[in-house]
C-alpha positions as CSV (number, residue, x, y, z in Angstrom):
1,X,31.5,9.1,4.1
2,X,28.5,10.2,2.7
3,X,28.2,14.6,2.5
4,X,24.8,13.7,4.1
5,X,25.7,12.0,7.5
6,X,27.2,13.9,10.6
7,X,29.5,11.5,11.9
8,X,32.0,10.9,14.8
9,X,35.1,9.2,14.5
10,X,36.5,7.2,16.9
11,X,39.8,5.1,16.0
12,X,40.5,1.9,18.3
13,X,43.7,0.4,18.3
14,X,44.7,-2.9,17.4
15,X,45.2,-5.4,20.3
16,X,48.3,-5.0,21.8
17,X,50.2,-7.8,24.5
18,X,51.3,-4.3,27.3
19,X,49.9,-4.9,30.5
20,X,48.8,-1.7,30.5
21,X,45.2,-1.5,31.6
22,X,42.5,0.1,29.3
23,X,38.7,0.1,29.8
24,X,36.6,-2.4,27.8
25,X,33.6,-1.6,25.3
26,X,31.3,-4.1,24.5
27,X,30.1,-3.8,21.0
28,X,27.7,-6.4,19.0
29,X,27.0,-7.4,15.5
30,X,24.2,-6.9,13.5
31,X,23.8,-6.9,9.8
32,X,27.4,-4.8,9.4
33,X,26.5,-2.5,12.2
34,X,27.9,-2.2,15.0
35,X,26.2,-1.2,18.8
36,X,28.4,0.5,21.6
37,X,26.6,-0.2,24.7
38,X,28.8,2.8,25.9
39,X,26.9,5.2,23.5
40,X,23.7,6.8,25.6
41,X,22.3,7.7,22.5
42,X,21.4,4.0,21.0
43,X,22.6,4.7,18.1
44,X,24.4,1.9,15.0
45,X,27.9,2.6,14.6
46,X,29.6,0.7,11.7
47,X,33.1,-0.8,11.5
48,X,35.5,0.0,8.3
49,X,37.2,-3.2,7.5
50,X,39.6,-1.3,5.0
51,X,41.7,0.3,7.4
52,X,44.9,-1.7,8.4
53,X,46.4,-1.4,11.9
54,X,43.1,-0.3,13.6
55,X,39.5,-0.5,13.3
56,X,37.8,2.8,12.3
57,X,33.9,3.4,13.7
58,X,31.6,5.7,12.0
59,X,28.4,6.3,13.7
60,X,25.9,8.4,11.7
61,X,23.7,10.5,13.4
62,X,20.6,10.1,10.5
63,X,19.9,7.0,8.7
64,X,16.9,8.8,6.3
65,X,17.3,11.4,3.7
66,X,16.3,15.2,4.8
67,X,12.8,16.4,3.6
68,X,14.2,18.9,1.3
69,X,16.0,16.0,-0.5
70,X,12.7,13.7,-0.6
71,X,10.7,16.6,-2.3
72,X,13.2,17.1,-5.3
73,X,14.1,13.3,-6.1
74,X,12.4,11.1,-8.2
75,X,11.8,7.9,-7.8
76,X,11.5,5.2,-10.8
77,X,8.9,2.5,-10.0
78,X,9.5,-0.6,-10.7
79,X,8.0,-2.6,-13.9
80,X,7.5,-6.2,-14.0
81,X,6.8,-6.7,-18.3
82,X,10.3,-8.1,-19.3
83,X,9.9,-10.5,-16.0
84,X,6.3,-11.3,-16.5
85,X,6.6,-11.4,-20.4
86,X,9.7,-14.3,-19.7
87,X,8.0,-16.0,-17.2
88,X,4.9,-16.4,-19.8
89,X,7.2,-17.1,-22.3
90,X,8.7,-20.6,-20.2
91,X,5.0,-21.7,-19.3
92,X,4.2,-21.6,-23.1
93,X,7.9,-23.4,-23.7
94,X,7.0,-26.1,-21.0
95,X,3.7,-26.9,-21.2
96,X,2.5,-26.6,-24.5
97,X,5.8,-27.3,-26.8
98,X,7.4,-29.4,-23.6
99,X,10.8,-27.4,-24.1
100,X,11.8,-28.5,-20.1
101,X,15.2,-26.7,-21.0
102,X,13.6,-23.5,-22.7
103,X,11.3,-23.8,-19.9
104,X,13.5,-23.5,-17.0
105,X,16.2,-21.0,-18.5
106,X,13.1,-18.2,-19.3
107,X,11.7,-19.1,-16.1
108,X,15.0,-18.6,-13.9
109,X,15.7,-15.1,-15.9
110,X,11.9,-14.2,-16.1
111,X,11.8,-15.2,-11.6
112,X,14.8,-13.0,-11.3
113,X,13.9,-10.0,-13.1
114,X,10.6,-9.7,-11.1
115,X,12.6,-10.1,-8.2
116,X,14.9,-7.1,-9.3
117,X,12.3,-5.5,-10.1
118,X,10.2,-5.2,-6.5
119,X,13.7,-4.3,-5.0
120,X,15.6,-2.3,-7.2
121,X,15.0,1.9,-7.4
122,X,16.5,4.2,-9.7
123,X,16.6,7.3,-7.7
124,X,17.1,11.1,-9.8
125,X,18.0,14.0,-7.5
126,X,18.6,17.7,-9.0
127,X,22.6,16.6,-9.7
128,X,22.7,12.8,-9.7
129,X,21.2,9.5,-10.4
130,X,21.8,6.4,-7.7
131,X,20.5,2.9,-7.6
132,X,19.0,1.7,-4.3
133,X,17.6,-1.4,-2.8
134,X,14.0,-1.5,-0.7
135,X,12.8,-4.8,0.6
136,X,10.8,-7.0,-2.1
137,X,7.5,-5.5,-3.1
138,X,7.6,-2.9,-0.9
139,X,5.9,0.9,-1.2
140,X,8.4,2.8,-4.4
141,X,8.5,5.9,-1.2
142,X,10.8,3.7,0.7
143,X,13.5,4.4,-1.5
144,X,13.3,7.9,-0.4
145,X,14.3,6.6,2.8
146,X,17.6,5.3,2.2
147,X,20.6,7.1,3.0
148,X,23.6,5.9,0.6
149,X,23.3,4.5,-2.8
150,X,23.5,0.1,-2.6
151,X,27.8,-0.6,-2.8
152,X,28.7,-1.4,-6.0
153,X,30.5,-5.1,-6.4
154,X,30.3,-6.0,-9.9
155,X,32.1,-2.6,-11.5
156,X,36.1,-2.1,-11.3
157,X,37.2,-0.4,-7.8
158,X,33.5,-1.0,-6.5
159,X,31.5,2.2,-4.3
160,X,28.7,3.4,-4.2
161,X,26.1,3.0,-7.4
162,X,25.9,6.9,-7.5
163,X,26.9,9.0,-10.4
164,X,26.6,12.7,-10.9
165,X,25.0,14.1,-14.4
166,X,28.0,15.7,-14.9
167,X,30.2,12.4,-15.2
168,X,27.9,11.1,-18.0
169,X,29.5,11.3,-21.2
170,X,26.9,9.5,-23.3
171,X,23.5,7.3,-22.5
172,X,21.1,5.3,-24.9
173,X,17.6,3.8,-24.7
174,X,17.0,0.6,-26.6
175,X,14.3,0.9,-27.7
176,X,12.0,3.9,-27.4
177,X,8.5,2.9,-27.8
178,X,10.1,-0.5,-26.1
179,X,11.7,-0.2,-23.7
180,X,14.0,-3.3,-23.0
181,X,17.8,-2.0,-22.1
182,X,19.4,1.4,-21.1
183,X,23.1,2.1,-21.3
184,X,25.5,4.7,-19.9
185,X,28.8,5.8,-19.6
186,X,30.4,8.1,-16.9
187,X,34.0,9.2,-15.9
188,X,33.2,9.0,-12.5
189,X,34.2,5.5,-11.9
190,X,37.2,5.7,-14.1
191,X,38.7,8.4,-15.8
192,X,39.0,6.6,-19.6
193,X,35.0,6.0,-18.6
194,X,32.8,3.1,-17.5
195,X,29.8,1.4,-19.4
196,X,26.8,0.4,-17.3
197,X,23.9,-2.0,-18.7
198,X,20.7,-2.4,-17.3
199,X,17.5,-4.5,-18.4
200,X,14.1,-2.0,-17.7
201,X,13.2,-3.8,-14.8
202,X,11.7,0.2,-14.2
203,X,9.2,2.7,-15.5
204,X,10.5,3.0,-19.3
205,X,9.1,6.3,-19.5
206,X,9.9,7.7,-16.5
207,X,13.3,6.2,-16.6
208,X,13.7,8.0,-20.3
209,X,11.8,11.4,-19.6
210,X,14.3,12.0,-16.4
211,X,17.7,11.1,-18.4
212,X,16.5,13.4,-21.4
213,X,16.2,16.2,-18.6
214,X,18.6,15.9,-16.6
215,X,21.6,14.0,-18.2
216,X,24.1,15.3,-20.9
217,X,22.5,15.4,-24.7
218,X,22.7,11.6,-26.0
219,X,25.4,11.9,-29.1
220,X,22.4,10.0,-31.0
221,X,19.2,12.4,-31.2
222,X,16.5,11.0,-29.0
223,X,12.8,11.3,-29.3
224,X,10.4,13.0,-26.8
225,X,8.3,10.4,-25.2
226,X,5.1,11.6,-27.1
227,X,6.7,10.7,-30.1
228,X,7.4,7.1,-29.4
229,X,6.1,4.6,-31.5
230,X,7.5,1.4,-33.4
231,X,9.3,3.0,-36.1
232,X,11.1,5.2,-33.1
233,X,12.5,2.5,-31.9
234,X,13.4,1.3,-35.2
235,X,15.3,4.1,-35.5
236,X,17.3,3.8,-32.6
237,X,19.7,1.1,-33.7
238,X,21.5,0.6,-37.3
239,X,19.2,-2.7,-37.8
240,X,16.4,-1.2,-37.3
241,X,17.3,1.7,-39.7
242,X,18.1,-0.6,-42.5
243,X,14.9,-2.1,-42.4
244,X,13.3,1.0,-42.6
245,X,14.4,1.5,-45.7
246,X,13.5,-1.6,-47.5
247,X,10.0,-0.7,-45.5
248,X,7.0,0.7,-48.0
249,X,5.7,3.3,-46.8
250,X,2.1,1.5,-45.9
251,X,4.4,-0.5,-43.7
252,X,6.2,2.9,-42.6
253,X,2.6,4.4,-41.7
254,X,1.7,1.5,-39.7
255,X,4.8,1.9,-37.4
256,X,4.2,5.5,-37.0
257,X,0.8,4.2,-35.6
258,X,2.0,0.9,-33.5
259,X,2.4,2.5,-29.9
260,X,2.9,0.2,-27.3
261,X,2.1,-3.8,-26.6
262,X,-1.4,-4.5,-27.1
263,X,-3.1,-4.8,-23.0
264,X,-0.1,-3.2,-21.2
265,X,0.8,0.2,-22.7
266,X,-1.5,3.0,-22.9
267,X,-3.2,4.3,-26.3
268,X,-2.8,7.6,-27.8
């Protein structure tokens, strides 16, 4: 249970076929949650399904983070360029090349990104970073409302999408300057380490300032932000430094000065 929720436990026992009397609780269903009409205080009580032989109930007594915790997390807003710039992509595919299949597979990806991307939060408090989920296009301060960090499904023994700094072992940005995928690993999940991959459906730089503060040193040297540009990002992979050296160095100087795509990202 989460370190942030008071909770009382209260075990019921399986159905048994003894006569013996016991009082009835009526309890309904809604969205996981369970209500006791016994409870006085109104309050959503959730059933554990893992335990075997009875049914546990947790009820938490908060379902918002403290103040204390608001003011010292950071929130990553969400960023809808790799959506948008697929979604484009299929409309130029379809209608002016008529590529129906190009068109349908950028537009699927390019819908869904934009979709993760007015739901999905990147949340960094003082000792950990967690992934939460707010309702489609709502306000980025929501996030701060959220208790526990969205269950994790897709990785090996599932929980919660919450990792501690200290459990990082490595991260990586591709690319700085343009930003299209983070990675990192952590021990948290599993001891030999787990990989996780995630397209910047976020604030790049936000996203990359907060890692380079608060997570372990990157084995691969990382740029400050201020220094981003296209030959940073070319320097980020092996590719991009082999083409860096067959570059001339008028090619060189005009990376060094190619910061951002042209109508989205800010100018020096």
């Amino acid at each position: 249970m989460n370190k942030r929720e008071r909770a009382t436990i209260v075990t019921i026992s399986s159905s048994s076929s003894s006569s013996s009397s016991s009082s009835s609780r009526t309890v309904s269903v809604k969205n996981d949650y369970y209500h006791d009409d016994d409870d006085d205080d109104d309050e959503l009580v959730r059933i554990n399904s893992r335990s075997r032989g009875s049914r546990v109930i947790a009820r938490a007594s908060s379902n918002t983070t403290t103040p204390s915790e608001q003011k010292s997390m950071v929130v990553i807003p969400g960023d809808y360029r790799i959506g948008g710039t697929l979604i484009a992509v299929a409309i130029l595919n379809g209608f002016v090349f008529h590529l129906w299949t190009q068109f349908v597979v950028h537009f699927i990806l390019g819908s869904f990104l934009t979709l993760q991307a007015s739901r999905v939060r990147f949340r960094f408090s003082d000792d950990a970073l967690d992934v939460v989920f707010i309702e489609p296009f709502a306000d980025d301060s929501e996030a701060l409302k959220v208790v526990e960090a969205q269950e994790n499904r897709l990785q090996e023994g599932g929980g919660q999408s919450k990792w501690s700094f200290d459990s990082v072992t490595n991260w990586e940005f591709w690319f700085p300057g343009f930003p299209v995928l983070v990675y990192y690993k952590e021990n948290q999940t599993k001891i030999d380490g787990q990989p996780h991959f995630f397209p910047i459906i976020m604030d790049g730089k936000k996203l990359y300032e907060q890692m380079l503060q608060k997570m372990p040193k990157s084995l691969n040297e990382k740029p400050l932000v201020d220094e981003w540009n296209l030959l940073t990002a070319f320097k980020s992979t092996g590719v991009g430094r082999s083409l860096i050296e067959k570059m001339s160095e008028e090619q060189i100087k005009q990376a060094e000065e190619t910061t951002g795509l042209p109508f989205l990202d800010d100018k020096k």
